[in-house]
Rosetta silent file (secondary structure, phi, psi, omega in degrees, C-alpha in Angstrom):
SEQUENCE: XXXXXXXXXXXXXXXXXXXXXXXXXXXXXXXXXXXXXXXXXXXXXXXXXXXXXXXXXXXXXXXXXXXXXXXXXXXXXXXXXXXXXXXXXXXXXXXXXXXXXXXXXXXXXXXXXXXXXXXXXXXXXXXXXXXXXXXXXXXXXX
SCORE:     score description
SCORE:     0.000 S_00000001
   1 L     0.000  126.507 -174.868   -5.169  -22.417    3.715 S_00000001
   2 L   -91.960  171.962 -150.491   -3.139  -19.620    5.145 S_00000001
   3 L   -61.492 -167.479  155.457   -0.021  -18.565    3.416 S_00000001
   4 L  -121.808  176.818 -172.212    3.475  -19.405    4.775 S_00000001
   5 H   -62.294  -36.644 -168.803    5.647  -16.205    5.829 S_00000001
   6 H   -83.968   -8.213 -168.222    7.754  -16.768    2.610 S_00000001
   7 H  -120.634  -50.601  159.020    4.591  -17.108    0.193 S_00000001
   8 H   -42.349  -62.053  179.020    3.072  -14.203    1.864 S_00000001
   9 H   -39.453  -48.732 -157.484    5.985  -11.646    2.064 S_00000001
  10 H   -66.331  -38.969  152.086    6.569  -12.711   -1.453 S_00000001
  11 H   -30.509  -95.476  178.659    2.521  -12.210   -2.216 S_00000001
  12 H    -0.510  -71.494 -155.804    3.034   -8.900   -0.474 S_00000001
  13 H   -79.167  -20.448  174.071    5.618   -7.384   -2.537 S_00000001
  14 L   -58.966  148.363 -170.375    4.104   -8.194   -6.035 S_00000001
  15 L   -78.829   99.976 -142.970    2.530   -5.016   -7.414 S_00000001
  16 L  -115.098  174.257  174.308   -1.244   -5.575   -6.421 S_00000001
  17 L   -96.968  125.789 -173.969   -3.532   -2.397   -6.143 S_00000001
  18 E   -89.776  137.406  105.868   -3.918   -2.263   -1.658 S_00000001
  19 E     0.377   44.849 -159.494   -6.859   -1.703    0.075 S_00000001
  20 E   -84.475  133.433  173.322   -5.768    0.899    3.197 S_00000001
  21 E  -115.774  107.794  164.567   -7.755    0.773    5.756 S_00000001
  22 E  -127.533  127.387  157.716   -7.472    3.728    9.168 S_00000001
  23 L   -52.721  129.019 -164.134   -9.584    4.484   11.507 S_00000001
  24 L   -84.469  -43.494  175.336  -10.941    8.160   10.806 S_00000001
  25 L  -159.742  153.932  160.580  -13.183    8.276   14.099 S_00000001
  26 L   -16.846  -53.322  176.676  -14.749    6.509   16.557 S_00000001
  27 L  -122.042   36.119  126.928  -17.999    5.902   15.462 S_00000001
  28 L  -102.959  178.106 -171.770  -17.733    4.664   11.898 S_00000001
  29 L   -60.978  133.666  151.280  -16.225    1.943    9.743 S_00000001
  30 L     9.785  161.808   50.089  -12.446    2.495    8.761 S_00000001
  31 E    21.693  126.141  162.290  -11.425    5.022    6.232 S_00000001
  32 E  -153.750  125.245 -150.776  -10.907    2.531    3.063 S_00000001
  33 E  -141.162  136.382 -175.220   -9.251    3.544    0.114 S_00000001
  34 E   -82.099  122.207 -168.271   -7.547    1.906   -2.998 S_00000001
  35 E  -154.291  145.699 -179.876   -4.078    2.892   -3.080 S_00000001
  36 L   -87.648 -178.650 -106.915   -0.531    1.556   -4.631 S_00000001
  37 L   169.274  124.474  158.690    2.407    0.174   -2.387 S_00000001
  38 L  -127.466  128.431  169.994    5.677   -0.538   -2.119 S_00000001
  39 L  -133.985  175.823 -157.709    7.445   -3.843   -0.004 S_00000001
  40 L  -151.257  101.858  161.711   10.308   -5.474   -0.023 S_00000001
  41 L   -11.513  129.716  168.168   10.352   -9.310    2.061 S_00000001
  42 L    93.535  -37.455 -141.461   11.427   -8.328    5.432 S_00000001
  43 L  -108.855 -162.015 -163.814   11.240   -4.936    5.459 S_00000001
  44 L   -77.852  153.283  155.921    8.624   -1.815    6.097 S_00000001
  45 E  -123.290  173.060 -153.967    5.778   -0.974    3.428 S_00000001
  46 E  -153.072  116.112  159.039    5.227    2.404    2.158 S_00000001
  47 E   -82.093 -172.785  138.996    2.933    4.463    0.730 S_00000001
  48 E  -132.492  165.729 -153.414    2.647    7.746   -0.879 S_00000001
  49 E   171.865  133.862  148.278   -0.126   10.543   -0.281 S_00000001
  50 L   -21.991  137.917 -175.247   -1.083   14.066   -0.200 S_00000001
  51 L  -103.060   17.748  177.045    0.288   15.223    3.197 S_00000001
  52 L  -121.068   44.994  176.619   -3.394   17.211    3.735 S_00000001
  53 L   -74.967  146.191 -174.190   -4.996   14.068    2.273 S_00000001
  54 L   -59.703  -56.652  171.348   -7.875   12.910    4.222 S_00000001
  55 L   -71.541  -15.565  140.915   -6.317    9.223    4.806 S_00000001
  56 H   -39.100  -76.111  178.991   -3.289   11.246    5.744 S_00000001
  57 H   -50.559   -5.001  167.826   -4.829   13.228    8.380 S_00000001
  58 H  -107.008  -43.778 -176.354   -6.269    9.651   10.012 S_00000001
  59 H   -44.407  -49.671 -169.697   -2.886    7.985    9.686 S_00000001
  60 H   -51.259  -93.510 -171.022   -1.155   10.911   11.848 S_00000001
  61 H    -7.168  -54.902 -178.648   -4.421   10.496   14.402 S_00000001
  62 H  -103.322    5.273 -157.168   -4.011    7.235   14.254 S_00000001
  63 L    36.350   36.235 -170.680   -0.454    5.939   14.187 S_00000001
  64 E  -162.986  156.704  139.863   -1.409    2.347   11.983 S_00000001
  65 E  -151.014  167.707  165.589   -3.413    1.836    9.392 S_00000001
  66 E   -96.323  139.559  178.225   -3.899   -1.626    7.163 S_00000001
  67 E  -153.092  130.927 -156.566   -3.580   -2.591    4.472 S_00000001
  68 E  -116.490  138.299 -155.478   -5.147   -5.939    1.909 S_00000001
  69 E  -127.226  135.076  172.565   -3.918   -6.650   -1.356 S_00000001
  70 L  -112.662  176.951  151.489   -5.931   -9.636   -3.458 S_00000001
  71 L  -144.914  132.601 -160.390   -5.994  -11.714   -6.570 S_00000001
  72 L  -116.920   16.817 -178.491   -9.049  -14.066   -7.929 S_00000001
  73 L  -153.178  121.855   26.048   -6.738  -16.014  -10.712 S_00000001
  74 L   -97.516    5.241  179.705   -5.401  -18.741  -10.862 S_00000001
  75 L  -169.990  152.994 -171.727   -6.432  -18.814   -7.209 S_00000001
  76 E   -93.391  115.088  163.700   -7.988  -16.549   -4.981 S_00000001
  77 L  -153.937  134.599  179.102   -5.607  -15.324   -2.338 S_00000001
  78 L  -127.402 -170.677  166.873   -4.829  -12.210   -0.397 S_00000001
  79 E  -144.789  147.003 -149.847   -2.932  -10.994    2.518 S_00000001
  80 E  -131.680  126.279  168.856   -3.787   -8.576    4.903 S_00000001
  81 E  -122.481  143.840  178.567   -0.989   -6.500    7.049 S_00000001
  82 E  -137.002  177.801  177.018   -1.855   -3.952    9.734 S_00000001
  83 E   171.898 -171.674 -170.943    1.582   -2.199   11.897 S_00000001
  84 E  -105.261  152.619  153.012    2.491    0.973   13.079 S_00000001
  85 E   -52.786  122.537  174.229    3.752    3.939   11.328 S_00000001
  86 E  -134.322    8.465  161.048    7.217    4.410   11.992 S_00000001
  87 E  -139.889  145.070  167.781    8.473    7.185    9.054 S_00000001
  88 E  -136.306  106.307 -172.919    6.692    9.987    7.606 S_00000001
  89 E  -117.902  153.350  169.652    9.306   11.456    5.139 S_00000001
  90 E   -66.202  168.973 -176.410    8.736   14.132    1.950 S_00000001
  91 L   -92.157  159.389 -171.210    8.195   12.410   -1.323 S_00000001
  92 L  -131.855  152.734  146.549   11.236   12.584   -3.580 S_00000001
  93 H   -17.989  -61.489  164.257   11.523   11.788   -6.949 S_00000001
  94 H   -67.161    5.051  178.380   13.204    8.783   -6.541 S_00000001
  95 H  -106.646  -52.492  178.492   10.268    7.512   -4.733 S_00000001
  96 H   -61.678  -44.524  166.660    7.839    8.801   -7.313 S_00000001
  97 H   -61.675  -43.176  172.109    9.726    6.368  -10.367 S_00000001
  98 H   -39.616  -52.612 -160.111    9.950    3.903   -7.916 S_00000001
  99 H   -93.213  -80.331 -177.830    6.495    3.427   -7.065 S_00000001
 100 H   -23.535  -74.285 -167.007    5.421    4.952  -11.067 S_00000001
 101 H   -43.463  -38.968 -153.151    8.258    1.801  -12.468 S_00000001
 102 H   -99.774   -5.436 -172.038    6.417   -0.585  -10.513 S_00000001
 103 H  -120.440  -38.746 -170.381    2.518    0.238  -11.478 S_00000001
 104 L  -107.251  142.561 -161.954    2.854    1.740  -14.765 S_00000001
 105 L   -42.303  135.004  166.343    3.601    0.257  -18.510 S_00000001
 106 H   -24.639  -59.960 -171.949    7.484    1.309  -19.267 S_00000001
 107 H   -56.992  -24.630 -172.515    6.679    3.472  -22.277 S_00000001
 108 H  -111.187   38.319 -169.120    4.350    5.731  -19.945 S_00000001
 109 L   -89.313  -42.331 -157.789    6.286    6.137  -16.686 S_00000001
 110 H   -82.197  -21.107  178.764    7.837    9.503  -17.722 S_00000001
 111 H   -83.182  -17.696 -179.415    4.416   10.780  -18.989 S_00000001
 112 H   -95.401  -47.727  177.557    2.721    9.552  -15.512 S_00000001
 113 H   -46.675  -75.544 -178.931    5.786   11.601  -13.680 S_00000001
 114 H   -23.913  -77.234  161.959    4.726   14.675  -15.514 S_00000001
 115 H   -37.138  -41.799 -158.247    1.023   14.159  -14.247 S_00000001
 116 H   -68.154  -59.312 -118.248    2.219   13.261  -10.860 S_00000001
 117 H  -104.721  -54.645 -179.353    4.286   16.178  -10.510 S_00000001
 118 H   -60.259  -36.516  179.109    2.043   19.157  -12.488 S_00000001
 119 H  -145.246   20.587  118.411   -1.272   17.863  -10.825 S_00000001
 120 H   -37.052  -79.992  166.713   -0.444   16.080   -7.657 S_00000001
 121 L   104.920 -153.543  157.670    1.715   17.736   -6.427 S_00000001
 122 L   -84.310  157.167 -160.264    3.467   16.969   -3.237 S_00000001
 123 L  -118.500  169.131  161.734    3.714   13.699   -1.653 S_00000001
 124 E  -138.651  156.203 -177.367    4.927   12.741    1.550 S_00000001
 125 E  -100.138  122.226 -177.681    6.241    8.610    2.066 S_00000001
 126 E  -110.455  123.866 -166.978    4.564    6.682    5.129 S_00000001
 127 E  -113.492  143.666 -178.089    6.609    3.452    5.860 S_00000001
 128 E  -110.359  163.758   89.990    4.301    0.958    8.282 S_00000001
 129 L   -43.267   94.697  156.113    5.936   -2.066   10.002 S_00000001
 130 L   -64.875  114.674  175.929    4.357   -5.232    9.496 S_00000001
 131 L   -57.200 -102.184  167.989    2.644   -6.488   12.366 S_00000001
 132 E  -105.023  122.407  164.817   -0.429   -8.730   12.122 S_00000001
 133 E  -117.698  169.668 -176.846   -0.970  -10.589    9.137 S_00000001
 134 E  -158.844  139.445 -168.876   -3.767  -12.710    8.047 S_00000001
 135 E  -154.534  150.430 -176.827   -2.796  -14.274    4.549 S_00000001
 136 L  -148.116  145.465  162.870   -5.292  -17.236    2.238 S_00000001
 137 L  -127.081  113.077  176.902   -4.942  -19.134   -0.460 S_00000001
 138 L   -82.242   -6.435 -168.994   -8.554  -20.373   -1.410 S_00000001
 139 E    73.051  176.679  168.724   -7.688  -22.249   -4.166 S_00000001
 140 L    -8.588  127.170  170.364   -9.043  -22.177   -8.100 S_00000001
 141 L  -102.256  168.092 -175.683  -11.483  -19.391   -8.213 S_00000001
 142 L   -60.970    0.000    0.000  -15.173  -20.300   -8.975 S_00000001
């Protein structure tokens, strides 16, 4: 049964691990890569990335990419967004706790900055518009 806009968005914004999907070229499958996410009901989603990152270099190319975030308990349901790019900004700090507060246990967030920042490096922030959704709730899973 698909979702309603309010049980999606709200789906959406919980912190799931995404799926991104962009086409790299023509004659293969998508580019598809596990990567975390930030939304907010209503508004743009966001990523963060390498800016000579491989799925970088197909986002620019392609100006969209997708992206499908699941769960299999207490019921299997995901939602699937695809949209256009419409910011490509530098990564900031405050974007790196942001996204770090929202994936990682409290006690290690400052110890995950340190990684991010010593062997990451820089980020740049890609905000999509959501577009086309496709959202499920499957019920209990087997």
């Amino acid at each position: 049964m698909a979702l309603s806009r309010e049980e999606r968005e709200q789906f959406l914004a919980e912190p799931h691990i995404g799926a991104l999907s962009v086409v790299e070229r023509p004659d293969r499958a998508p580019l598809t890569v596990p990567i975390w996410y930030q939304y907010e009901p209503g508004g743009d989603l966001w990523i963060a990335t390498e800016p000579g990152a491989r799925k970088m270099q197909a986002i620019r190319a392609a100006g969209r990419f997708g992206i499908m975030v699941e769960r299999s308990t207490p019921t299997a349901r995901y939602v699937s967004v695809q949209g256009p790019v419409v910011v490509i900004e530098p990564g900031s700090p405050e974007r790196s706790r942001e996204m770090a507060q929202r994936y990682i246990p409290p006690a290690r967030v400052e110890e995950y900055l340190e990684f991010e920042r010593t062997q990451i490096g820089e980020q740049v922030i890609v905000h999509m518009r959501p577009e086309h959704w496709l959202s499920s709730d499957l019920g209990p899973a087997w």
